[in-house]
C-alpha positions in Angstrom: 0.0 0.0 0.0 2.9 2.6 0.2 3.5 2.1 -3.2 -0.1 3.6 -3.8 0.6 6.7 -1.8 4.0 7.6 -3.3 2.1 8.0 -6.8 1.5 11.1 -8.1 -2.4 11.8 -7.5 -4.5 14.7 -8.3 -8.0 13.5 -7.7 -10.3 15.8 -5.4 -11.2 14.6 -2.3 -7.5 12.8 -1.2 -8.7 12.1 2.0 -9.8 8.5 0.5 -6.3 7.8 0.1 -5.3 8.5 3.4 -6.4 5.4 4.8 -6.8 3.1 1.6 -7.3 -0.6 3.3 -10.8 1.6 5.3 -11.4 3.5 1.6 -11.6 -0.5 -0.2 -14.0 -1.7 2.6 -15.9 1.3 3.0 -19.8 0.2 2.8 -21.5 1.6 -0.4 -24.6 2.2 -1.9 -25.8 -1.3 -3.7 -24.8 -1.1 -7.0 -26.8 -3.8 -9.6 -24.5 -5.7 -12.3 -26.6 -8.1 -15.1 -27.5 -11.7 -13.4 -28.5 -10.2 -10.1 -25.3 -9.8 -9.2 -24.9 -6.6 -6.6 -21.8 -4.5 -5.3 -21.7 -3.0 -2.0 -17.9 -2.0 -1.3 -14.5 -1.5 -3.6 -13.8 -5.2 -2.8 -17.8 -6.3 -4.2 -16.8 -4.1 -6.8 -13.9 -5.3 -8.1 -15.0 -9.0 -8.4 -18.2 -8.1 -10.0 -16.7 -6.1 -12.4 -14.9 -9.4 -13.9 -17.4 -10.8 -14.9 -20.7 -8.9 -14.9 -21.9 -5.5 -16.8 -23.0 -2.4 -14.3 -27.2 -2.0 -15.2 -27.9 1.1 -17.3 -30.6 2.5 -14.9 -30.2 6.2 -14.2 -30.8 5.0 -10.0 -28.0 2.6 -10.9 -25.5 5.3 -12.8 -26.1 7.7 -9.8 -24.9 5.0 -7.1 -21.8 4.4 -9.9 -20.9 7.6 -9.5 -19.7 6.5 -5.8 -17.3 3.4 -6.9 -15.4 5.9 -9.1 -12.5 5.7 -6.3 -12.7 2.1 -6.7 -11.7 2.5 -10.3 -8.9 4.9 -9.0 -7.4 2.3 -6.8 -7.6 -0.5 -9.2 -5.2 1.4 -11.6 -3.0 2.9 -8.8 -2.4 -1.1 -8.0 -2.1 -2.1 -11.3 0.0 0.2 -12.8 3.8 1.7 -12.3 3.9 5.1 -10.5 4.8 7.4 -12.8 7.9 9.5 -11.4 8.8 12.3 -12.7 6.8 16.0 -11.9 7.6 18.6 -13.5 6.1 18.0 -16.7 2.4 18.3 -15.0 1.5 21.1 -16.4 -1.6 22.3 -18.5 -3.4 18.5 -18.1 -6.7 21.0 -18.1 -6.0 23.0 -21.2 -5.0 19.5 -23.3 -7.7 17.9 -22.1 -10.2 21.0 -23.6 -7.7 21.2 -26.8 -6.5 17.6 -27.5 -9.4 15.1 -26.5 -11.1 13.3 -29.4 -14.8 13.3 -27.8 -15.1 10.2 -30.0 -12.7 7.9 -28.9 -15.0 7.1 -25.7 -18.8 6.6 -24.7 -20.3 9.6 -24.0 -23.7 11.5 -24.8 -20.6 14.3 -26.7 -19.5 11.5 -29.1 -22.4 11.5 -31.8 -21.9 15.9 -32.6 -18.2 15.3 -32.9 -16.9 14.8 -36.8 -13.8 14.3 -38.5 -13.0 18.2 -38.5 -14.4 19.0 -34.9 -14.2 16.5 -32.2 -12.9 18.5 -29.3 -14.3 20.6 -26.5 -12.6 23.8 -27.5 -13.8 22.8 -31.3 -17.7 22.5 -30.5 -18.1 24.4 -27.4 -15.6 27.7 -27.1 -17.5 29.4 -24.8 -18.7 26.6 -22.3 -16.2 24.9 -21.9 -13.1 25.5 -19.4 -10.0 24.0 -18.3 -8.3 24.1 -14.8 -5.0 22.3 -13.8 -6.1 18.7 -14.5 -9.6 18.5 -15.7 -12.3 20.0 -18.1 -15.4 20.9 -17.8 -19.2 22.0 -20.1 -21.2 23.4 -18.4 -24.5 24.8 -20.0 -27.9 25.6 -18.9 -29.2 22.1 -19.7 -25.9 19.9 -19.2 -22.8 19.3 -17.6 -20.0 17.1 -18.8 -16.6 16.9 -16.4 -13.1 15.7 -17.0 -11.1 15.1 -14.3 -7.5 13.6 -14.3 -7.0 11.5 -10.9 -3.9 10.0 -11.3 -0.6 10.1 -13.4 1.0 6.5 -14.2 2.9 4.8 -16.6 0.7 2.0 -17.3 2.4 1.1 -20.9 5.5 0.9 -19.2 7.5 3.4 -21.6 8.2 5.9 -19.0 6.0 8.3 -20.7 2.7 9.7 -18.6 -0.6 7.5 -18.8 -3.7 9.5 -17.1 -6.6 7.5 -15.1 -9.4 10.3 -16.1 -12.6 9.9 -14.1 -16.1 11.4 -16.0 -19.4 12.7 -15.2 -21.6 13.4 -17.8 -25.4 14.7 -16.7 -28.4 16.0 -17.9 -29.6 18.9 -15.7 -33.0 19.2 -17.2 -33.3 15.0 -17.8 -32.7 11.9 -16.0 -29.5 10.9 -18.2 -26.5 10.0 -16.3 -23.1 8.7 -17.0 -20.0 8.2 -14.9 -16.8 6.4 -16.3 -13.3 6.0 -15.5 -10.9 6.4 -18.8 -7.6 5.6 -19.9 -5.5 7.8 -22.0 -2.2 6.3 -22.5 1.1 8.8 -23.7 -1.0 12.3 -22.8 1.9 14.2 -23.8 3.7 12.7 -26.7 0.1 12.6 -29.1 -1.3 15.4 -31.1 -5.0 14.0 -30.4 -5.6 12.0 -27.3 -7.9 9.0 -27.7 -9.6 7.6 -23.9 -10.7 3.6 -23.3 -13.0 2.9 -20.9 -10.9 1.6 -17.9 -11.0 -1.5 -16.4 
């Protein structure tokens, strides 16, 4: 476990890392996979997520939204820390400029094209970047970005981010939240995200 605390982390809310064995048992809301399968903690989680599918339910996607840290840990324990430090800078504004919204699920992907397919290509003006995330926020919708941790998870020495999202309707009942994978942030021209795990 102190190999989990020495990597770099950004995500809000560190206090989960402080104690990470209480963070993995913590009780949770009960989160339904297909087959009547259920989660109720990190550990839950992670076993269900093997070999069952989360439900689609909008009740379902809110409770997901709490086993987002679980996703967190799973790649801080899976993959190398990432070392160096100085080069964190501008995750935000790469994000917002170098994202291809298509590369990943989202309810963004479908008004994205070959010539526009980033948030500072289709939406200038509500879109904004801070140190390590993104975020769209509009009367009817908000869509978040949010860099948690820096690894090297190809083993290349390069920087690999764990990016968590939330993507909600204000006026609907449409939710999404998703941990992503974008491997070499800094070496690409456009970034492309997988779904992670």
């Amino acid at each position: 476990m102190r190999r989990l605390q020495s990597i770099l982390f950004l995500i809000r809310g560190y206090a989960a890392f402080d104690n990470i064995d209480g963070t993995v048992r913590q009780e949770r809301s009960i989160l339904a996979f297909s087959d009547d399968q259920m989660a109720d903690s990190c550990e839950s989680y992670w076993k269900a997520m093997t070999k069952y599918s989360v439900l689609e339910s909008v009740n379902n996607q809110l409770v997901k939204s709490e086993y987002l840290v679980c996703d967190g840990l799973a790649a801080l324990s899976e993959f190398k820390p990432y070392q160096e430090t100085n080069e964190n800078l501008q995750i935000g504004k790469l994000l917002l400029t170098k994202l291809d919204l298509r590369s990943f699920p989202s309810s963004f992907r479908r008004l994205a094209s070959d010539g526009s397919y980033t948030f500072a290509d289709l939406f200038p003006e509500e879109s904004k970047s801070d140190f390590n995330g993104v975020i769209y926020n509009a009367e009817d919708w908000v869509f978040s970005l949010s860099v948690v941790a820096v690894v090297d998870a190809n083993n290349n020495s390069s920087q690999d981010w764990v990016v968590q999202i939330a993507d909600e309707s204000k006026t609907g009942n449409y939710r999404q939240y998703a941990t992503l994978l974008i491997y070499d942030a800094l070496d690409k021209e456009v970034l492309n995200a997988e779904s992670y795990p």
